[in-house]
N, C-alpha and C positions, 0 to 999 in steps of 0.2 A: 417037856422042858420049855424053856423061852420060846425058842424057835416054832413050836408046834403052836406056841399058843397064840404068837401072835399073825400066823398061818391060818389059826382059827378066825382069829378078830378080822384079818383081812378078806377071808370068803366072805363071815356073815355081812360086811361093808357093801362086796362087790353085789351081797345077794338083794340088801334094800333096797326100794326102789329110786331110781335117782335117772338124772340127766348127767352125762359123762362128756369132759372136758378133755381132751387127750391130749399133751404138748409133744406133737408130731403126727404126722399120717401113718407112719412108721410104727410106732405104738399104738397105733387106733388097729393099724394092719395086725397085730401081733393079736391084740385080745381077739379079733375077730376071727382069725386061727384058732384060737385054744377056746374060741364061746364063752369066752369069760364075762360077767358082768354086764353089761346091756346087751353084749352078743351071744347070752347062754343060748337064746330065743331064735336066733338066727341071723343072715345080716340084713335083711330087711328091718329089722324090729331095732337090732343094733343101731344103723342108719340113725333113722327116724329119733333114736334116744341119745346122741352122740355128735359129736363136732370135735375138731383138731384145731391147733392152732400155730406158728412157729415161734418159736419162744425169740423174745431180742438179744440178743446177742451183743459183745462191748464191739463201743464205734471206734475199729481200724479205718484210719486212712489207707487208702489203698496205696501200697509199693507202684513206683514207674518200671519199667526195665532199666535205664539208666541207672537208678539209684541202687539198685539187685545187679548190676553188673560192677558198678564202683566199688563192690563192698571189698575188704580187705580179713581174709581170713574166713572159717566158717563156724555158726556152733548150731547145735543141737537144743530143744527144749521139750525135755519130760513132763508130762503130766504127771508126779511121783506123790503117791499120799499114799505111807506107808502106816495110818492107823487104822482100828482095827475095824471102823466104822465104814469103813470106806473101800473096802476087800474088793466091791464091783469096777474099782481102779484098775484090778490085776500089778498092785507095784511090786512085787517078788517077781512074778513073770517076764514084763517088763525091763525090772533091772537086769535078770540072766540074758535077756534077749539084748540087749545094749555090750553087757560083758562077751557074748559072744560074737558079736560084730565088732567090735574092737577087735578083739582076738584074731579075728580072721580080718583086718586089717581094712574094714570098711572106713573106719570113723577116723584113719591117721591124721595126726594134728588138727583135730576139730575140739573147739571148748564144750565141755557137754556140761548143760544146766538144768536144774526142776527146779518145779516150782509145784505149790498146793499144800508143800505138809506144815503142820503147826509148830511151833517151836523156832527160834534161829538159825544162821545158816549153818552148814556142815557138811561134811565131804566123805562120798563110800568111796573106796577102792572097785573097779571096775577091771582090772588085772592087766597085763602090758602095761604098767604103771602108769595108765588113766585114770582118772577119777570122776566123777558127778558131784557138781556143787550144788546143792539145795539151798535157794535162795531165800531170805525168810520173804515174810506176805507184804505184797506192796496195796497202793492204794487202787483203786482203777481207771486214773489218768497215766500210772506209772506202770503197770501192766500193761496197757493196750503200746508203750512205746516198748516195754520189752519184748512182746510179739511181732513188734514190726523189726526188732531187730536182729530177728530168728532164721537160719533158710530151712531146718526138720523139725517136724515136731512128733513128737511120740502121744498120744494119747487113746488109751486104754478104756472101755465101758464094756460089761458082761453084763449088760441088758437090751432089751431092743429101741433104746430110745438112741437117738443117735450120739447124743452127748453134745452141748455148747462147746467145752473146750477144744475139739479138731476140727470143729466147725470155723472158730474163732479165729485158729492155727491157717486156716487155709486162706480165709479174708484176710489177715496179715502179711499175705503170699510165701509160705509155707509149705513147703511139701510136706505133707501131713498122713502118717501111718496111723492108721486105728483098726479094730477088729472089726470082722464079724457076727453077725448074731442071729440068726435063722431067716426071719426076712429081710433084716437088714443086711443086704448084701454088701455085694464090692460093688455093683452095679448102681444099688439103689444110693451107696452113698456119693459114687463117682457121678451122680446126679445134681447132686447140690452142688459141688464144686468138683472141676478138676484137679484140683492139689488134692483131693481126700482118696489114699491107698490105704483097702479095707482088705485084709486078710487075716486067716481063721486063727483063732487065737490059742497058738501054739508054741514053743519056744522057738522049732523052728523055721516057722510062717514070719514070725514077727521078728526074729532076724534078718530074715531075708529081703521083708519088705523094709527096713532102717535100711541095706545095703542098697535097694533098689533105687531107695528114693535117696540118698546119700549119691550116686551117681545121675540124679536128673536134675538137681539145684542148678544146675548150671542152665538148664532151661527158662530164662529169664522172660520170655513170654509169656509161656504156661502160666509160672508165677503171678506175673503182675494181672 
């Protein structure tokens, strides 16, 4: 089928010989677990054939604590991209894990918004008659002021790369829920920033971390 084939096309890539570029340590770490592509050879040979890099990321002004304690109200923002290209998002999982922190009464009276999918805005039901507004696509002057005007952010990747957008989410000052992924830990992301809570990617891990981090926004230090 598709999937096998283009499984094939990717081995024989990784098998030519090439100098590999990796956007993260994180992802350099991964292939060198599984000897993949300059690491089939070992990590010496890897090494030597290989370099990482941190990808840039959009320029938030950093939040003060002042301006994080002035705020009036609170809301949420999903990383939501619910097409079919984009599955490594987890937004089905995601959504239920939002529905059920609702549910059990973490997100009371908070605005919950996504952002990422195509098309105009629209609203799912989220149950406790909450709903998620999908925002449609802004520009990236106007994105970077909706993340600063965020205190959770939810975002989802089911690879080992750490992903820009909860990275983004946290320089925004953010407390920022994302998963796990073999070596990408909770450790190695709560490394790059303290706003980043990485737990396993489960319904209900990633409830509990939206509930978690839904009771630390008020840490306006942390934050800024």
């Amino acid at each position: 089928d598709r999937r096998q084939r283009q499984m094939c096309i990717r081995d024989r890539s990784y098998a030519a010989p090439h100098f590999a570029l990796f956007s993260s340590e994180l992802l350099r770490g991964y292939f060198h677990a599984h000897r993949i592509g300059v690491y089939a050879a070992g990590k010496r040979a890897g090494d030597s054939a290989s370099a990482s890099f941190q990808n840039a990321i959009t320029d938030v002004a950093p939040p003060t604590v002042a301006s994080l304690a002035g705020r009036i109200g609170r809301k949420l923002l999903f990383y939501a991209r619910p097409e079919e290209h984009a599955a490594r998002n987890m937004f089905e999982l995601g959504l239920l894990a939002l529905g059920r922190a609702v549910n059990q009464g973490a997100l009371s009276g908070w605005e919950l918004n996504g952002i990422g999918a195509q098309g105009g805005a629209r609203r799912i039901g989220l149950g406790s008659a909450a709903e998620l507004n999908l925002l449609p696509r802004t520009g990236q002057g106007a994105y970077a002021s909706l993340l600063r005007d965020h205190d959770l952010g939810l975002a989802l990747m089911y690879t080992p790369h750490p992903s820009l957008v909860p990275i983004e989410m946290a320089s925004a000052g953010m407390v920022t829920v994302t998963n796990t992924f073999e070596n990408k830990t909770a450790e190695a992301m709560a490394a790059i920033s303290g706003n980043l809570v990485a737990v396993e990617p489960t319904l209900e891990a990633i409830a509990a971390g939206v509930a978690d981090a839904a009771a630390a926004v008020d840490d306006y230090e942390r934050r800024a």
